[in-house]
PLY file of the C-alpha trace (Angstrom):
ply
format ascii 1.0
element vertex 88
property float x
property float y
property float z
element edge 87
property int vertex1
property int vertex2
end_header
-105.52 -23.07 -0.13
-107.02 -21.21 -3.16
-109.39 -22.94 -5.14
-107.53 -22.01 -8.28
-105.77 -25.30 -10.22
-101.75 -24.24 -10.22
-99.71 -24.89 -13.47
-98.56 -27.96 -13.02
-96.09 -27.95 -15.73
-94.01 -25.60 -13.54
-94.64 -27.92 -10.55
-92.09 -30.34 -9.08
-92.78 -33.97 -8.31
-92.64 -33.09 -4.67
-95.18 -30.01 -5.42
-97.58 -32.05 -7.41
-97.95 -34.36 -4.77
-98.38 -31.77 -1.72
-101.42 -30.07 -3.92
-102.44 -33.91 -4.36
-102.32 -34.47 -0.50
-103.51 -30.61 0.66
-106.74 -31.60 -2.12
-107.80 -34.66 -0.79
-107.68 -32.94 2.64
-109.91 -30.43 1.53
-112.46 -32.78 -0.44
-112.26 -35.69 0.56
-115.15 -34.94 4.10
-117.45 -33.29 1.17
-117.11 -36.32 -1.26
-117.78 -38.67 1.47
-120.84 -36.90 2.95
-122.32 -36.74 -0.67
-121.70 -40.55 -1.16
-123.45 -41.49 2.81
-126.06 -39.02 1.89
-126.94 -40.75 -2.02
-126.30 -44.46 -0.24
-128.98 -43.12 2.43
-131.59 -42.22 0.01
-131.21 -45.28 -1.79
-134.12 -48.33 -1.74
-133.61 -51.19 -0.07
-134.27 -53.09 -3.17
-131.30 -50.71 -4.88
-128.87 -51.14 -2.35
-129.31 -54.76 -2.18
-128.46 -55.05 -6.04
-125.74 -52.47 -5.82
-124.13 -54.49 -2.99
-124.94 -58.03 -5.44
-123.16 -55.94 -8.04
-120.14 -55.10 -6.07
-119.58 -58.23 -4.73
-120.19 -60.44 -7.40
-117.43 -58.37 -9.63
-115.14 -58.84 -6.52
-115.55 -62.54 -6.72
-115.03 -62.51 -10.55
-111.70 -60.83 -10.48
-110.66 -62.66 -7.31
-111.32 -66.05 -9.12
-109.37 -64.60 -12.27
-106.53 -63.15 -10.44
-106.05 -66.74 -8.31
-103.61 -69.38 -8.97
-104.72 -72.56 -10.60
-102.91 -75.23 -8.15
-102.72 -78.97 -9.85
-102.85 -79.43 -6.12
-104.17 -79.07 -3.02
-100.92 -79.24 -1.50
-101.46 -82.15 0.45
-99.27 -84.43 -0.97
-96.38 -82.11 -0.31
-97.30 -81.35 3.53
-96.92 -85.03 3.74
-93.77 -84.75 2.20
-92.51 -82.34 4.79
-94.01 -83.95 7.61
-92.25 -87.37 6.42
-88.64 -85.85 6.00
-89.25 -83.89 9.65
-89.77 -87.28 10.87
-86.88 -88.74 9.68
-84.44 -86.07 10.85
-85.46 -86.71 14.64
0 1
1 2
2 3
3 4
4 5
5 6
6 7
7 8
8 9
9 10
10 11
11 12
12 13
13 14
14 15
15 16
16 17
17 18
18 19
19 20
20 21
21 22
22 23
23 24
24 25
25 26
26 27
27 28
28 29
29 30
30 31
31 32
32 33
33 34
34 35
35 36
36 37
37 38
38 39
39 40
40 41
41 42
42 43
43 44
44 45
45 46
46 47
47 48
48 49
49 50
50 51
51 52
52 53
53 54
54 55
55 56
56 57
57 58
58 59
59 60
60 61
61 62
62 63
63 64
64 65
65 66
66 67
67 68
68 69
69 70
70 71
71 72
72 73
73 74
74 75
75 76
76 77
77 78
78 79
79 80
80 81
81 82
82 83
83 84
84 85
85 86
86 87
């Protein structure tokens, strides 16, 4: 593959997506050896608040993106287990 950028205008879907693929191929190894190498130079100390960072923001959006329940559920487990009683 050529390191010129085609014109994607002229590109099909199909196209865009195979220079998408055939791309990542190609520089995808590099970017990841470039991120191990940077995380290897890092500081304890700066990895340890980069990792705080990452999963504190993970938390925040997992705690915004879960359901409120009224409930723990409990009441209607019983419910189930009471009407599976009944029908044996």
């Amino acid at each position: 593959m050529n390191d010129e950028r085609p014109d994607f205008s002229k590109m099909t879907e199909r196209e865009k997506m195979r220079y998408w693929v055939e791309n990542w191929k190609r520089v995808g190894p590099e970017l990841e050896r470039i991120k191990r190498q940077e995380l290897r130079a890092l500081s304890d100390e700066e990895g340890t608040k980069r990792a705080l960072r990452v999963m504190s923001a993970r938390s925040r959006h997992a705690c915004a993106a879960a359901k409120l329940r009224s409930s723990s559920g409990l009441v209607e487990q019983q419910r189930i287990f009471a009407k599976t009683r009944r029908a044996a």
